[in-house]
N, C-alpha and C positions, 0 to 999 in steps of 0.2 A: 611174528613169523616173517620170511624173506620173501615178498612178492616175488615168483620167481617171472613172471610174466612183463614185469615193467623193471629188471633187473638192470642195470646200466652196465656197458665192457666195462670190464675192469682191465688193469696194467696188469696183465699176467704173465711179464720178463722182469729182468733185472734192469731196474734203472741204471745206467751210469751216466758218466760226466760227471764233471766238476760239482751240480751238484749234489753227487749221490757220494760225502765224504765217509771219514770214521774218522776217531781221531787222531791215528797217525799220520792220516793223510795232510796236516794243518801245519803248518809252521808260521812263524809269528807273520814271514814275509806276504803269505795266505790274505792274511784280513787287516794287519794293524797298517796305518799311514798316520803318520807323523807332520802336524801344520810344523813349515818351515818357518826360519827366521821373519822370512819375509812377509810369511801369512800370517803369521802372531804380529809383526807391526803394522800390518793393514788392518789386522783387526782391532788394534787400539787408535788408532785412528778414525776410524770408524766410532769408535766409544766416547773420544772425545767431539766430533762433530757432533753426534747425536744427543750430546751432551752442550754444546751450544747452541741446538737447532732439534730440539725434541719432538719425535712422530710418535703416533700409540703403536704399543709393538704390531697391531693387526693390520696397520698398514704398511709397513717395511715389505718390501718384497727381497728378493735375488737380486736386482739391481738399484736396490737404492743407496748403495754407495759402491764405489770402486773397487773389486776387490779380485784384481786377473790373479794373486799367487792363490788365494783362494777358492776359486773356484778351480783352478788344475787339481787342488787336492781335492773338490768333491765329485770331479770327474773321476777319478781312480775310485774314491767312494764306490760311485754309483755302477764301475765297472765292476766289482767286488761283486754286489750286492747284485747284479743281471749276468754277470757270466762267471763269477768265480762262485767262494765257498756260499754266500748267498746271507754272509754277518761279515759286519766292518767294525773296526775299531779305532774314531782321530780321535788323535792325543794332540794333549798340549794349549785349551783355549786357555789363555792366561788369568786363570780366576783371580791371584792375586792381587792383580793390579783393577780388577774391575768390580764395581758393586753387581748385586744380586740382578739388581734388572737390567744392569747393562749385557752381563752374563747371555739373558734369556734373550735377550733384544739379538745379538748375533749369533747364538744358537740356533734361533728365530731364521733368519737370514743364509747361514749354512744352509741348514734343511732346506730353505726354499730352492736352492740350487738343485735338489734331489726331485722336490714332488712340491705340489700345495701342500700346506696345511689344512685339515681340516679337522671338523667340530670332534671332540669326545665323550661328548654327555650331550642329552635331549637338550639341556640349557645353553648350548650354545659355547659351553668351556672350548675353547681349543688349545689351552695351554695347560698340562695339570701334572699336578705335586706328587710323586710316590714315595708316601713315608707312612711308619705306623700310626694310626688314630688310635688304637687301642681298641678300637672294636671288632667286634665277630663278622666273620664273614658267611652268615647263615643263609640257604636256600629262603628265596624272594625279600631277603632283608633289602636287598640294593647297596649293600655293602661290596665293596670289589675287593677281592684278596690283595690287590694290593697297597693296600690301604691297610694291609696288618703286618704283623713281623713271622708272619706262617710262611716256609718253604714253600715254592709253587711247582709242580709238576711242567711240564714243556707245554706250552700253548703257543696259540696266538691269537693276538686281541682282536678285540669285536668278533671273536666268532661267533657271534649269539645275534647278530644283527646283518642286513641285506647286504651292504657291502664294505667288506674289510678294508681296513688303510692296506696300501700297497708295501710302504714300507715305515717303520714305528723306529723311532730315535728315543735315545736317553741319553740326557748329561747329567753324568755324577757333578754333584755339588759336593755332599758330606759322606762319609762310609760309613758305617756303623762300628758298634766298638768293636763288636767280633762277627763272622758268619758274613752272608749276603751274599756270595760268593754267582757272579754271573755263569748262567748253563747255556749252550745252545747244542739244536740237534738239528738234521737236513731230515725232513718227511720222507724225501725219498730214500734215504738210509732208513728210517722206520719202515718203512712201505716194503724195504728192500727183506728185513729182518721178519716182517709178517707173514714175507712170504716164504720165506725158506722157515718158519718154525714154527709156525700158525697160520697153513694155507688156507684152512679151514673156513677160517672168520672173515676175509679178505670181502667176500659178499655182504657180509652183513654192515663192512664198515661204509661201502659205495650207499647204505639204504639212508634214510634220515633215522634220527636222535634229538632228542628234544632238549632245548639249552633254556635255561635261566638267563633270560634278556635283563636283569639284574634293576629292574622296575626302569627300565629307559623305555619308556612304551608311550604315549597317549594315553588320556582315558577310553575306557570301551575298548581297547586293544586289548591283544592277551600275553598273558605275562610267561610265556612260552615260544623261543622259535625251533622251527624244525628244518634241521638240514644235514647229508650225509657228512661222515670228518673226511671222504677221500672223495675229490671231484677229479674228474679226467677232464683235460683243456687238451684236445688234440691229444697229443702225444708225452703231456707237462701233465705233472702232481700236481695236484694242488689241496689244499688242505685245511678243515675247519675243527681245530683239536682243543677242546679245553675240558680233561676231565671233570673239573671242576663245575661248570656251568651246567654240564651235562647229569651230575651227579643232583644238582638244584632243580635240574628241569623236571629229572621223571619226578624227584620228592613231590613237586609240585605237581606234577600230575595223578598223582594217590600212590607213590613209592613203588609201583609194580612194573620189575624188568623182567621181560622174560630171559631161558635160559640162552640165548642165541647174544641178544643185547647183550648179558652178561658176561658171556666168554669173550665176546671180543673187548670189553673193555679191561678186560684183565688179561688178554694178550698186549695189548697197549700197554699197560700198566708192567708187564713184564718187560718189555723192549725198551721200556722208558730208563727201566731198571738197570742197563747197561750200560756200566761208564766209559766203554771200549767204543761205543757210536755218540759221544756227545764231546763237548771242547767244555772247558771250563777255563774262565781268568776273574780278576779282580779288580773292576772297574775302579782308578784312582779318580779325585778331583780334577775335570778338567776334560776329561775325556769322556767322548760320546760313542754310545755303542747304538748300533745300524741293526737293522734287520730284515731282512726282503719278507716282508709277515705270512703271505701266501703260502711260501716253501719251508721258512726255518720256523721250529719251536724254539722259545726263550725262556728260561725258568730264574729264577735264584734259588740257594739254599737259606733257611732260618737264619737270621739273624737275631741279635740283642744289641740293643741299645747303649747311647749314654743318657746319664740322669739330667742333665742338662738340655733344653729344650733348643738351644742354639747351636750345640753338637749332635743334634739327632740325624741321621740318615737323610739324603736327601736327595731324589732322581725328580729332573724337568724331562714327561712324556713329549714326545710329539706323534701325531700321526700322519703319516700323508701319502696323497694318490693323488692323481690328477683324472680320472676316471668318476662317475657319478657328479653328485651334487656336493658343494661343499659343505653342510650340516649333516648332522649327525646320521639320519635313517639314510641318507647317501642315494 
């Protein structure tokens, strides 16, 4: 039931700004920036120093090598991703010519331009693989969906833990043979949609919801966190959405939602359902897609495979904020 006594203000106008989108509001010129000539040859340059004067990629920062055409393009990035649609998409790191970890090594180095890097598992990963393992992604398994070849509903990552990356990068390495197909949506466009057609639930989503911390916990921790999916920061959305985790938490709590938690997740679930409020593209080789994680959900659609394990699918996560601690509980 809805504490009505410890109830928080909710946003009860219509968000706008830039970004409160839909998808006609997007055009390519919206979110895509294109590495120039100039930035693709500093960045092989870069691949060859590093390559006669090797650092572990954890130590590479933003300025460990020369790179002013690049960084003009991750300042348009980062103006995207703080005051425009709130998702970027650079094109153009020249995989071709670079092996896999030289790849990750200035992938590595982009992003720092953006935020820190920081941890994504208890262990200490900061750098990690998204492709199918082949296995389930079962409430408390510690399986992460993506880590399977299952469509993902709109989220964004770590919502099941203290403090979320600020903003979460992917570079496509391989595509899949069919499907994968990248989603993004503004919360405040969901927020916006709640409220004109599910005002109802609008309270119960400010309340907390129990998520599936996906066994990233300590021992003697509990393998549950509880937090609202709509937070008000001032006058700004902001947002902890992953049906998915949420779906795992109450299982784990003896499966029992009542009818209030209920409807609102399937007003979510309806909104989400709306291809008129989200953008969809097809992330090639080479290019990284951005995401200000706070405000925008990111999904993919199902993909399938190749039989070949060298053509399989393949996205390099990053996460980063400069805010909290840089391990994982943040």
């Amino acid at each position: 039931m809805i504490d009505e006594m410890n109830q928080p203000a909710i946003i009860d106008r219509s968000i706008t700004g830039r970004e409160a989108w839909t998808r006609d509001d997007i055009g390519d010129d919206d979110y895509r920036i294109a590495l120039s000539r100039k930035a693709q040859s500093e960045l092989l340059d870069a691949a060859r120093t590093l390559r006669r004067q090797p650092v572990p990629l954890l130590a590479l920062r933003s300025d460990s090598v020369d790179l002013p055409a690049c960084h003009e393009a991750m300042e348009k990035v980062h103006a995207v991703l703080t005051h425009g649609p709130r998702f970027a998409l650079l094109q153009g790191l020249p995989l071709d010519q670079l092996s896999l970890d030289e790849a990750k090594a200035l992938y590595w180095i982009l992003s720092s331009m953006l935020a820190r890097p920081v941890a994504q598992k208890l262990d200490g990963t900061m750098i990690y693989d998204v492709h199918d393992t082949g296995r389930k992604a079962l409430p408390g398994s510690g399986v992460r969906p993506d880590k399977t070849n299952i469509g993902l509903q709109f989220h964004n990552d770590n919502s099941y833990n203290l403090t979320m990356p600020e903003f979460v990068g992917l570079l496509c390495v391989r595509q899949a043979k069919d499907g994968g197909m990248s989603r993004v949506m503004s919360f405040a466009t969901a927020h916006n949609a709640l409220r004109e057609r599910h005002r109802e639930v609008l309270p119960r989503l400010y309340q907390p919801f129990w998520f599936d911390r996906q066994r990233e916990y300590h021992p003697g921790e509990p393998e549950t966190f509880a937090a609202p999916v709509f937070i008000r920061n001032g006058e700004r959305l902001q947002a902890r959405l992953s049906l998915h985790q949420i779906r795992g938490g109450y299982a784990l709590k003896g499966g029992i939602v009542d009818n209030e938690t209920t409807a609102a997740l399937e007003a979510v679930k309806d909104v989400f359902a709306d291809t008129s409020l989200q953008y969809q593209f097809r992330l090639q080789p080479g290019d990284i897609q951005y995401v200000a994680n706070r405000e925008i959900g990111h999904s993919r659609t199902e993909f399938h495979d190749f039989e070949e394990a060298e053509r399989r699918r393949l996205l390099i996560r990053l996460w980063l904020r400069n805010d909290g601690a840089q391990g994982y509980i943040g």
